[in-house]
C-alpha positions in Angstrom: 1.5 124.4 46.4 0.8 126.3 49.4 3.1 129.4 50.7 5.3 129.8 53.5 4.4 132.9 55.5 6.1 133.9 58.4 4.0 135.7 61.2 4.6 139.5 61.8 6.4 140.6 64.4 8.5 137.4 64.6 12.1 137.0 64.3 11.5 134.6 61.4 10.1 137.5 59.8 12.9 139.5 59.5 15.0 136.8 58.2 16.4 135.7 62.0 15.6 132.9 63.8 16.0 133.6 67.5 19.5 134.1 68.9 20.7 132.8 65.3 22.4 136.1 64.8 24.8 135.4 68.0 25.3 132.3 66.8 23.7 131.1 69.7 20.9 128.1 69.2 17.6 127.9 70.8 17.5 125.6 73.7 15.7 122.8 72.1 16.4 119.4 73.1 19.9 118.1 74.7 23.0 119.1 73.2 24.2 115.6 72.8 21.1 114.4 71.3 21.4 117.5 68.4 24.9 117.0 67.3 23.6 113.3 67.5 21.5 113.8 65.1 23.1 116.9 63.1 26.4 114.3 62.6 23.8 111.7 60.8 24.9 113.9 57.6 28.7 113.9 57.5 28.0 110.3 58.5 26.3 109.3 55.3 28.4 111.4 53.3 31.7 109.6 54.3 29.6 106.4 52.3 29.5 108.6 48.9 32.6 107.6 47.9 32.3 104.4 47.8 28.7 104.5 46.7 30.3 106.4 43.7 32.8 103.9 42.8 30.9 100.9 43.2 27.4 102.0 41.8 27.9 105.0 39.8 28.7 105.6 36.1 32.7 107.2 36.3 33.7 110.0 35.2 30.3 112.4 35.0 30.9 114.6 37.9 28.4 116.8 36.6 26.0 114.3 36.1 26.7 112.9 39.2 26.0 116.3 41.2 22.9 117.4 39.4 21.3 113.5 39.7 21.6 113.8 43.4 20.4 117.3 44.1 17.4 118.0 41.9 15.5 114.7 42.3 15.8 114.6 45.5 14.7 118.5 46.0 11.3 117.7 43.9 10.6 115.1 45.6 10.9 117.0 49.2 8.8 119.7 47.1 5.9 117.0 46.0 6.2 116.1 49.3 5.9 119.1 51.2 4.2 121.4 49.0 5.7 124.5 50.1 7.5 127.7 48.5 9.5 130.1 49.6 7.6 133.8 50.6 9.5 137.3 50.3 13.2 137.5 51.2 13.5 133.8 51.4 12.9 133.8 47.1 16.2 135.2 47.1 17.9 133.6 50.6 17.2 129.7 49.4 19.3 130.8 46.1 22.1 132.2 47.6 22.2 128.9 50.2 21.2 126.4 47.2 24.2 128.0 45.5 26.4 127.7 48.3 25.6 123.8 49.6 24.9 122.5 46.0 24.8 124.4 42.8 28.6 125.6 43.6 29.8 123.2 45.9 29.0 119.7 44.5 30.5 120.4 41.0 33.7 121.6 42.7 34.2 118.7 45.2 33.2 116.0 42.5 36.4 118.0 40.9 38.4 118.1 43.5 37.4 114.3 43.9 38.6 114.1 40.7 41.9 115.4 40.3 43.2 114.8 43.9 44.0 112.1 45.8 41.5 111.1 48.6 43.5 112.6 51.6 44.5 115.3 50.2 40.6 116.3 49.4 39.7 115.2 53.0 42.4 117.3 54.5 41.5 120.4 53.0 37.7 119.9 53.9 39.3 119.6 57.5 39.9 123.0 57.5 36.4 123.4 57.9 36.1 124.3 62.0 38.8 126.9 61.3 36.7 128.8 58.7 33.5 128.3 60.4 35.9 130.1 63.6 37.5 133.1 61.6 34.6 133.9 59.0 31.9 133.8 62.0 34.1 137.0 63.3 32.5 139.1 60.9 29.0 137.0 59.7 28.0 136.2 63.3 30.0 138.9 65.0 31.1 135.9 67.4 35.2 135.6 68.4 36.5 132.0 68.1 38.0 130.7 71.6 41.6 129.3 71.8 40.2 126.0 72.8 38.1 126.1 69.1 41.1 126.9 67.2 43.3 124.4 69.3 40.5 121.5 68.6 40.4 122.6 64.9 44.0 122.3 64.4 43.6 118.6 66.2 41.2 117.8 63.8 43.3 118.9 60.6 46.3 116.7 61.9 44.1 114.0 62.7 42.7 114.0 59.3 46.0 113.9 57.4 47.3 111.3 59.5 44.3 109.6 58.8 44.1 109.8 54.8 47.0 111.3 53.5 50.0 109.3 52.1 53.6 110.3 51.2 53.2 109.8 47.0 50.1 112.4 47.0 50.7 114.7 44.1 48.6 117.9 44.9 47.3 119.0 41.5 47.2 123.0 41.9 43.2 123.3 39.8 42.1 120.3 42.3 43.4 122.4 45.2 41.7 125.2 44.3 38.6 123.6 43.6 38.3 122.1 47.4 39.7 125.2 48.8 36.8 127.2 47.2 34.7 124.3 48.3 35.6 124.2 51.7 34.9 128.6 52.0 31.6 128.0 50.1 30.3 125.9 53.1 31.6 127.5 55.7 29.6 131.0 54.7 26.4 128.3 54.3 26.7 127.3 57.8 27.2 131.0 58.6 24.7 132.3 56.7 22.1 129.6 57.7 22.9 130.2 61.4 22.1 134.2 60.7 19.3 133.7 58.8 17.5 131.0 60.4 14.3 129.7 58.9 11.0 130.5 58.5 8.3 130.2 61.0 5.7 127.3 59.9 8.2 125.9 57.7 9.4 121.9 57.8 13.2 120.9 57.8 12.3 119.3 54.8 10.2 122.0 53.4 13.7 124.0 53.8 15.8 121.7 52.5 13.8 120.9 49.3 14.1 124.7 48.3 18.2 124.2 48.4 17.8 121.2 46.5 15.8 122.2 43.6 17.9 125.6 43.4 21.1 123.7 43.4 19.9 121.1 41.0 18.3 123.6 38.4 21.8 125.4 38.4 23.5 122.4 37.6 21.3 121.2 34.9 23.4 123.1 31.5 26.2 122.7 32.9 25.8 119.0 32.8 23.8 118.5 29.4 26.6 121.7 28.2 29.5 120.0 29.3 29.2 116.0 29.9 26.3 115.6 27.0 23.7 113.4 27.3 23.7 111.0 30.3 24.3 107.4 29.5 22.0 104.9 29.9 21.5 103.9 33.5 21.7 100.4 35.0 19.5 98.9 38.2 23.1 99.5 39.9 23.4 102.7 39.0 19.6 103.7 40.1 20.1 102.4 43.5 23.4 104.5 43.7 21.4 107.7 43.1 18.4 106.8 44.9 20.8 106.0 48.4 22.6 109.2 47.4 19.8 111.5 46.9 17.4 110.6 49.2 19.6 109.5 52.1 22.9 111.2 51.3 21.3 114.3 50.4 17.6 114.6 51.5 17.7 113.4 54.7 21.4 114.2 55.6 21.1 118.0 55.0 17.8 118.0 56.5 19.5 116.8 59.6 23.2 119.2 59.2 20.4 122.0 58.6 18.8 121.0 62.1 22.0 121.0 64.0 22.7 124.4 62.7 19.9 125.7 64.3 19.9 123.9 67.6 23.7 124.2 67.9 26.5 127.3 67.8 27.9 127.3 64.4 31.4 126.3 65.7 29.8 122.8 67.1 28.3 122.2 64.0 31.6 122.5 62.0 33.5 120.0 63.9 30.5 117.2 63.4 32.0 117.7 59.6 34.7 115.3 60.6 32.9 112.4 60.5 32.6 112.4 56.9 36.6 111.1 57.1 35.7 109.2 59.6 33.0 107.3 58.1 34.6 107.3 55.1 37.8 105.2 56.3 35.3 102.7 58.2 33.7 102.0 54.7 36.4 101.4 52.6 37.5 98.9 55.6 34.2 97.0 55.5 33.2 97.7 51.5 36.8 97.5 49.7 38.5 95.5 52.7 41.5 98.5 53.3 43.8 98.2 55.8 44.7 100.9 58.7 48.8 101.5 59.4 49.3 102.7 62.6 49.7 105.9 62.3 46.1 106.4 60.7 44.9 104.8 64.0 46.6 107.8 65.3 45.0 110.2 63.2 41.4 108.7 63.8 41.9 109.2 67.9 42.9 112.5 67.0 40.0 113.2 65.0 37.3 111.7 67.7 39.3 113.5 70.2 38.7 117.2 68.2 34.8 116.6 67.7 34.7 116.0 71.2 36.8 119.1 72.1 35.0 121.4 69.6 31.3 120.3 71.1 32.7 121.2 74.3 34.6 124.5 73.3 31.7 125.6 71.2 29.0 125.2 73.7 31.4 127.1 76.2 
């Protein structure tokens, strides 16, 4: 495998991508057409859900997070045939951590032991945190249009998914909240740190990947044992969610948080809810009351205001 090297006297070489560290993007391409293309992730990870209840084995969250991180990370490795140089050893840890190795095992738990809206409210809270934490990451002060469209988009949400018997269960909680703070500071981080010069999206991603999915390898042979014997159904699940869900959707969220302010990234997060109510219509034929009608204008209406707040 070859290795990445970024030119001297670059901002890639110091760790920066240009105007990453003012949270600024580089003018590449339309706006629209970026969050067009950043959203393609949230999108496909509102279909994980029901991809894991209809094609996964139950109850191996573990399992579940390792099978679609490190397969798909060797592959973009294979693929790519690229390693990390200097700092970015240590920089594609701490974001593997961050976007897998810690945050799938705690939303699969989260998944677990809460109730759907619940989960998908507190990942709402997303926008919010990307605002506040960028004060100090990014050095960059939220507006109060940001905040307003964030807020929009947490109401939204729990009209949208929440019901009145939830029982919040207070490890489940926890587990999202953490969830939800671990990717805000990837966002953040990713948006400081840019990446390197000469180096593919994929190439990028497939260093997360493999981090992540090494991490989670003991803890799912330490705590879930051996994995059960996998059926065709339960190969296509991981393949969609590994190489689609995973592969190609962070490859794309990565891309937006380059070409985009970290703030306008955040909000294209809400289209994981969205997508994930418009598949449980069409793949377990749910109904929508209206008040989650409500809830889903709301939620268009507060990715629409946070592209246009952010970019302002």
């Amino acid at each position: 495998m070859s290795v990445a090297t970024p030119h001297r006297g670059t901002a890639a070489a110091s760790g920066t991508a240009p105007g990453n560290a003012a949270g600024i993007a580089p003018a590449r391409g339309s706006a629209a057409m970026n969050a067009a293309l950043a959203a393609i992730g949230p999108l496909t990870w509102g279909t994980t859900y029901v991809t894991t209840t209809q094609l996964l084995p139950p109850d191996r969250p573990l399992l579940l997070a390792m099978m679609r991180a490190l397969p798909a990370g060797l592959v973009l490795l294979a693929v790519t045939r690229r390693l990390p140089s200097g700092s970015w050893w240590w920089k594609s840890a701490v974001l593997g951590l961050l976007n897998f190795g810690a945050f799938f095992p705690l939303v699969f738990l989260g998944a677990y032991r809460l109730p759907g809206g619940v989960a998908s409210t507190v990942g709402a809270v997303l926008p919010l945190l990307v605002a506040s934490l960028g004060v100090v990451v990014l050095k960059v002060r939220p507006t109060r249009r940001t905040l307003g469209a964030g807020l929009v988009g947490v109401i939204g949400v729990g009209l949208l998914v929440l019901r009145g018997s939830a029982v919040v269960d207070p490890l489940g909680l926890g587990a999202m909240i953490l969830a939800t703070t671990l990717m805000a500071f990837a966002v953040l981080l990713a948006k400081r740190w840019g990446r390197p010069e000469g180096v593919s999206l994929l190439a990028f991603t497939g260093w997360q990947l493999t981090v992540g999915g090494l991490v989670l390898v003991p803890l799912a042979f330490g705590f879930e044992g051996m994995p059960p014997a996998l059926s065709g159904a339960n190969i296509a699940g991981f393949a969609y969610l590994g190489l689609i869900g995973t592969a190609l959707a962070y490859a794309m969220w990565f891309r937006g948080i380059e070409r985009l302010p970290a703030a306008s990234v955040s909000f294209l997060g809400l289209a994981n809810p969205i997508m994930a109510t418009l598949a449980g219509l069409v793949v377990l034929g749910q109904t929508l009351t209206l008040w989650q009608l409500g809830g889903l204008v709301l939620v268009v209406a507060s990715v629409l205001l946070g592209q246009r707040a952010a970019r302002s």
